[in-house]
C-alpha positions as CSV (number, residue, x, y, z in Angstrom):
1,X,-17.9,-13.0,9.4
2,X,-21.6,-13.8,8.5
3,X,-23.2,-14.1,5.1
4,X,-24.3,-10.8,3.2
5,X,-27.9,-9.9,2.5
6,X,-30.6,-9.1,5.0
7,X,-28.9,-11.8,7.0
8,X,-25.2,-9.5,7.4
9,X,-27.6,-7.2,9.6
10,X,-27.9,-9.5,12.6
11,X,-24.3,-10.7,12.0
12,X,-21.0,-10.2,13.2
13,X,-17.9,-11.1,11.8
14,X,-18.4,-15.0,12.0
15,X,-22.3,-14.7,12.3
16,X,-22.6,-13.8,15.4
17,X,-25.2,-11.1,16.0
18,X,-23.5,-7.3,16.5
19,X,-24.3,-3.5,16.7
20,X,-24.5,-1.9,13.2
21,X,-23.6,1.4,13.0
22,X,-22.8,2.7,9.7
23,X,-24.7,0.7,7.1
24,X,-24.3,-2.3,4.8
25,X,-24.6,-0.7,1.4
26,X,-23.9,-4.3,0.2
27,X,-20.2,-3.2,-0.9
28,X,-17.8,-1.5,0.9
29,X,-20.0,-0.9,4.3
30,X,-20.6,-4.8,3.7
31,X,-18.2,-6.6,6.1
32,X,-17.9,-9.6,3.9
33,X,-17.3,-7.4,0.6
34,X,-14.5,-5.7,2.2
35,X,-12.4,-7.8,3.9
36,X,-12.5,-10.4,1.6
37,X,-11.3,-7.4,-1.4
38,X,-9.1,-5.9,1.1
39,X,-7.6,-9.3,1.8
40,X,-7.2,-9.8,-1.2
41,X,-5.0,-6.7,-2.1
42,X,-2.9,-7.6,0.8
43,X,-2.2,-10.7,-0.6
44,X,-1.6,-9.8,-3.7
45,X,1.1,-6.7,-2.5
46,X,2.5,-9.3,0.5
47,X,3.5,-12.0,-2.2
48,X,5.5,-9.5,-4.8
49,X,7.1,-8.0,-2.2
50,X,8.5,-11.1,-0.3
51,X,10.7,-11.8,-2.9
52,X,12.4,-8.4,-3.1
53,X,12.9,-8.7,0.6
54,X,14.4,-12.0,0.5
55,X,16.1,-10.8,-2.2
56,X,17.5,-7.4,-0.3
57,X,17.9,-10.2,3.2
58,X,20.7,-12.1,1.1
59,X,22.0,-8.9,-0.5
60,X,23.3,-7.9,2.8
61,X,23.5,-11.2,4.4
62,X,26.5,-11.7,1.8
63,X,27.9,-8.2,1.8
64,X,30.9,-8.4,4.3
65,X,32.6,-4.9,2.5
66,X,31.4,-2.5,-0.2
67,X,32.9,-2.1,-3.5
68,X,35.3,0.9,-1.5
69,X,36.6,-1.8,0.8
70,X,34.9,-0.2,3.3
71,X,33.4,-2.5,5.7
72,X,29.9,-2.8,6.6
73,X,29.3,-3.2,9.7
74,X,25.7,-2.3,9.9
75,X,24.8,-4.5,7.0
76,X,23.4,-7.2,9.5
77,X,21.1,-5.1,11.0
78,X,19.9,-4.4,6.7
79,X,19.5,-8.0,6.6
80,X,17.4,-8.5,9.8
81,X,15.3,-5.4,9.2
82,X,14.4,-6.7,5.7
83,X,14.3,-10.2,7.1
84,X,11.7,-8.7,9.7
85,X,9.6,-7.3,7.0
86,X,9.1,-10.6,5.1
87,X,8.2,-12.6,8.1
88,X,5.5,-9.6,8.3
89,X,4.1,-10.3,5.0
90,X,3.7,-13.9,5.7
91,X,2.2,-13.3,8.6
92,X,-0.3,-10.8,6.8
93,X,-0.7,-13.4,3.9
94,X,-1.8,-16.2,6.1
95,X,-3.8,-14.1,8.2
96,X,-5.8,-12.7,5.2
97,X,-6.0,-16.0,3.5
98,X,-7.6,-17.1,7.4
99,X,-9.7,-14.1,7.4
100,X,-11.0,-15.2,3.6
101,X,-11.7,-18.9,4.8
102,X,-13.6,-18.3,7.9
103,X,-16.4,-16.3,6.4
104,X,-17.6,-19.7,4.7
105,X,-17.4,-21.5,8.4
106,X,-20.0,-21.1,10.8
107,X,-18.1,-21.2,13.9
108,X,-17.9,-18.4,16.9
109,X,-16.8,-14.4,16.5
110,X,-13.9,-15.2,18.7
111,X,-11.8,-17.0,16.2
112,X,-12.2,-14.5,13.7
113,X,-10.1,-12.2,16.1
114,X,-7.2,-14.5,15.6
115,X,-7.5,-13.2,11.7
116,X,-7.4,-10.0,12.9
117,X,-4.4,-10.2,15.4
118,X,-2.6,-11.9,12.6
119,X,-2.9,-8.7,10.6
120,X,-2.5,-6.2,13.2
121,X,0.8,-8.3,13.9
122,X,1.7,-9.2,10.4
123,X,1.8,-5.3,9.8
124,X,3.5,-4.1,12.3
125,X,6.3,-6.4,11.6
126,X,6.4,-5.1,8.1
127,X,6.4,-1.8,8.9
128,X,9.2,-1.9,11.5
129,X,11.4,-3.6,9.3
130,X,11.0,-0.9,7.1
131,X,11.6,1.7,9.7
132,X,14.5,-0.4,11.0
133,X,15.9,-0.2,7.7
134,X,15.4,3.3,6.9
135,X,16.9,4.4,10.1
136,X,20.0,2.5,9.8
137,X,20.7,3.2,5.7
138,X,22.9,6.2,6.8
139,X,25.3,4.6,9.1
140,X,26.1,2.4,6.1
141,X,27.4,5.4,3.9
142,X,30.7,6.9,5.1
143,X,31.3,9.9,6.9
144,X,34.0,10.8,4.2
145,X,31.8,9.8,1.6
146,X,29.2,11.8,2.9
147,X,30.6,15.0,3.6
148,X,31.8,14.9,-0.1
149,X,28.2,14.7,-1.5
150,X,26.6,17.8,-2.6
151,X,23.7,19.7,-1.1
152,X,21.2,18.5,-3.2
153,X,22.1,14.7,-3.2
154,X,22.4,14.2,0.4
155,X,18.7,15.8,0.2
156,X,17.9,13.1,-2.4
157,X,18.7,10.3,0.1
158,X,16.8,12.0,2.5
159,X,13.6,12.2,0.7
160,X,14.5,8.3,-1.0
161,X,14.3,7.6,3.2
162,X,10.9,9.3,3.5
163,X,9.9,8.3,0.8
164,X,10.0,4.5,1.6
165,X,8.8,5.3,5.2
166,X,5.7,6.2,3.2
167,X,5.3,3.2,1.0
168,X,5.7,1.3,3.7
169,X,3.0,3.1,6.0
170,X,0.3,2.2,3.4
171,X,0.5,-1.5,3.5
172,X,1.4,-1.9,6.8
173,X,-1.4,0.4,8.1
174,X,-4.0,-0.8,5.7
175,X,-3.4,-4.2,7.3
176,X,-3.7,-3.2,10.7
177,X,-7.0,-1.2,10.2
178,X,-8.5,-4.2,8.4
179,X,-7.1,-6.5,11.2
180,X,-9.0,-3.9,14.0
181,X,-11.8,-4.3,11.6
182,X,-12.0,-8.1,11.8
183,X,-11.4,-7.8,15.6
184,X,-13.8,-5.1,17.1
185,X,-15.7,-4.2,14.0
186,X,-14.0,-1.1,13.3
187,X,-15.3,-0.4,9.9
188,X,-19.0,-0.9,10.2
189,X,-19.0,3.2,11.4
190,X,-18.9,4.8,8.4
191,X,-17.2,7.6,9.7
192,X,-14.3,5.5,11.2
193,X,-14.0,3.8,7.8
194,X,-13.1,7.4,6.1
195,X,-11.1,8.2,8.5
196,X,-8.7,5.6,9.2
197,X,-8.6,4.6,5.5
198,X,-8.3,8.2,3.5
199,X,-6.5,9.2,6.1
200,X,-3.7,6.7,6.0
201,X,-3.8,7.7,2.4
202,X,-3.2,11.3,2.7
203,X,-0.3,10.8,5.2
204,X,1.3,8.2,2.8
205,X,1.1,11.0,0.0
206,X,2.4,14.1,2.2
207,X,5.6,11.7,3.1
208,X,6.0,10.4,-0.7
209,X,4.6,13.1,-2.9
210,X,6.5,15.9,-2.3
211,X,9.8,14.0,-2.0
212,X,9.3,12.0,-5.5
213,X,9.8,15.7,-7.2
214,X,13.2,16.4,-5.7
215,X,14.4,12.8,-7.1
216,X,14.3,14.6,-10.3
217,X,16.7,17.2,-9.6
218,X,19.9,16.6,-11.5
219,X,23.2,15.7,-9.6
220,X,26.9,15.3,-11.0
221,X,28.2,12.2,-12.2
222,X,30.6,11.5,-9.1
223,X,27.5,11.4,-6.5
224,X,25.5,9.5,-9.1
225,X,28.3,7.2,-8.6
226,X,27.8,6.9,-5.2
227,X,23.9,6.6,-5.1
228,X,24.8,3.7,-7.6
229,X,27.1,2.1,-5.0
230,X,25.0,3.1,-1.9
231,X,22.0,4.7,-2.7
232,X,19.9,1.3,-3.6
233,X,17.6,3.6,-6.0
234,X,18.5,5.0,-9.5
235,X,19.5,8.6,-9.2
236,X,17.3,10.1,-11.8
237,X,14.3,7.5,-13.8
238,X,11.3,9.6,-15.9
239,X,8.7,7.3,-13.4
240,X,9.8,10.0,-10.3
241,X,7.4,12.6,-11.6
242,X,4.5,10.2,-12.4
243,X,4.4,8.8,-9.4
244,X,5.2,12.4,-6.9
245,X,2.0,13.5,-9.5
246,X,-0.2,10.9,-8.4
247,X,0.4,11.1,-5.2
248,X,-0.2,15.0,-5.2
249,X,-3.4,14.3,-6.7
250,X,-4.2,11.5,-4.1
251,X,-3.8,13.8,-0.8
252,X,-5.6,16.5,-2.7
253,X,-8.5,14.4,-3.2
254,X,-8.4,12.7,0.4
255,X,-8.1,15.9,1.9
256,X,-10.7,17.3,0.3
257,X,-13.2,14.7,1.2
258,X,-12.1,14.3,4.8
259,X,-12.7,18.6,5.3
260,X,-16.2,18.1,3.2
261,X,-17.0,14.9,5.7
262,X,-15.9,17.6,9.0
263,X,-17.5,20.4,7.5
264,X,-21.2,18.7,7.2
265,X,-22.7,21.8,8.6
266,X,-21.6,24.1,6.0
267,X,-21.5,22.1,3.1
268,X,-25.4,21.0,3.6
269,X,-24.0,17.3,3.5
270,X,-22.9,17.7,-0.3
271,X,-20.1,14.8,0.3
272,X,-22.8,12.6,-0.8
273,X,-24.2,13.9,-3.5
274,X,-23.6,11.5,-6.6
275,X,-21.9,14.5,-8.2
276,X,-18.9,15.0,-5.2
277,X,-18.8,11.0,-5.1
278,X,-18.0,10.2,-8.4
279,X,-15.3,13.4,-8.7
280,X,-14.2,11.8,-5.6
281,X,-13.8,8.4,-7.4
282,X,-12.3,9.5,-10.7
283,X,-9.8,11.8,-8.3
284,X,-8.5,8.6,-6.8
285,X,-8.1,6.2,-9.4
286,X,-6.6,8.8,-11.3
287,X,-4.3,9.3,-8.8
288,X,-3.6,5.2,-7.8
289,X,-3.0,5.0,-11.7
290,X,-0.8,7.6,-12.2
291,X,1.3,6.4,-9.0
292,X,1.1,2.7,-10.6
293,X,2.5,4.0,-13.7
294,X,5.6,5.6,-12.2
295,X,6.1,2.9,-10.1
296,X,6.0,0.5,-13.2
297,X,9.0,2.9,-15.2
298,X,11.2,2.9,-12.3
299,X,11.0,-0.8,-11.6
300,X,12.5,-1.1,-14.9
301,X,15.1,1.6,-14.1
């Protein structure tokens, strides 16, 4: 992981010397800088979330029939898919906390890989929990109940299940790419670093952002009922529309950087002017703010 400076130029991940390809700028093109605020982040989102999981695990662990008396018989696989994604964020917190520690040891590039398989392991485990989840949340509603539910809110389960695909991509994937990162270096291209990263944001927004606006569509009081019983999100809250918003603005922005970053040739290079940069920056924290809001109104839905 080397230190930063003039000394981070000759260094790889653990101070072992490397290839540099995109630049240390001494922030985020700084090896050190990034992992260790990246890590962080992970950290952070790993620990809040274990306890929901846990929390949903022993929901369905204990739930042997639903308030119908209809009996669940794919609530096991609830439990294990959520069960699956906990394990993943302690594996992604440990890992992180591993990569953190190592960059104030001076020891050999190869156990700084072990960091990075951690992460690449820790989020895959997340996100196929979540994807295990997700694909078995309809066999848990049914048929009967199903077929009676209207148009619009069988579409607002399916965009609920897209929906938490999404959130569940960005994580996951953000924890993979920093675990490639730690492993092979990934991130000192600049270009790969743009790619991987505002890309994994735009995809994120195109599944959630859209989706996040139909939640607001009204629906009777009988299939309210039911999302109340089986939909495990509130049918309507007033923090859908902040966060499909910032999303919206997100992929707009993330697009539009990733076409200026392709199109070079006929933008003569104006992606880094200090001018497109700074829109660039103002476009994504307004976005990541907006999103934060929402997502802070409908936790208290």
């Amino acid at each position: 992981m080397g230190s930063s400076g003039s000394k981070s130029k000759n260094q790889s991940l653990l101070g072992g010397k490397s290839k540099k390809k995109g630049g240390d700028d001494g922030l985020i093109g700084n090896r050190k800088v990034r992992t260790i605020i990246l890590s962080i982040i992970l950290i952070a989102f790993s620990a809040m979330a274990v306890s929901y999981l846990i929390d949903q695990a022993d929901f369905y662990n204990n739930w042997s029939s639903s308030v119908l008396g209809v009996t669940c018989d794919t609530c096991k696989d609830a439990a294990n898919a959520f069960t699956m994604a906990y394990v993943g964020c302690f594996v992604i917190i440990a890992s992180a906390i591993f990569a953190i520690l190592l960059f104030f040891i001076n020891c050999d590039d190869k156990i700084g890989r072990i960091a990075g398989v951690g992460l690449i392991i820790g989020g895959l485990l997340y996100l196929i929990g979540w994807v295990w989840y997700v694909n078995s949340y309809r066999s848990r509603i049914p048929d009967t109940v199903w077929d009676a539910l209207s148009t619009d809110t069988q579409d607002k389960i399916n965009s609920a299940l897209a929906a938490w695909t999404g959130e569940a991509v960005l994580p996951s994937v953000s924890a993979i790419l920093l675990g490639l990162d730690v492993f092979m270096h990934l991130f000192d291209d600049e270009a790969k670093r743009l790619f991987s990263n505002l890309g994994n944001l735009f995809v994120v927004a195109c599944l959630a952002g859209p989706v996040y606006y139909i939640q607001t569509d009204d629906i009777s009081a009988a299939d309210a009922l039911v999302l109340a019983l089986y939909g495990g999100f509130p049918p309507n809250s007033d923090g859908y529309p902040w966060i499909a918003t910032g999303y919206i603005i997100l992929g707009c922005f993330t697009l539009a950087y990733i076409i200026l970053y392709i199109c070079t040739c006929c933008t003569c290079d104006c992606k880094d002017t200090k001018c497109i940069r700074l829109l660039m920056a103002l476009g994504l924290i307004a976005g990541g703010v907006l999103a934060a809001i929402g997502y802070y109104i409908y936790a208290g839905d």
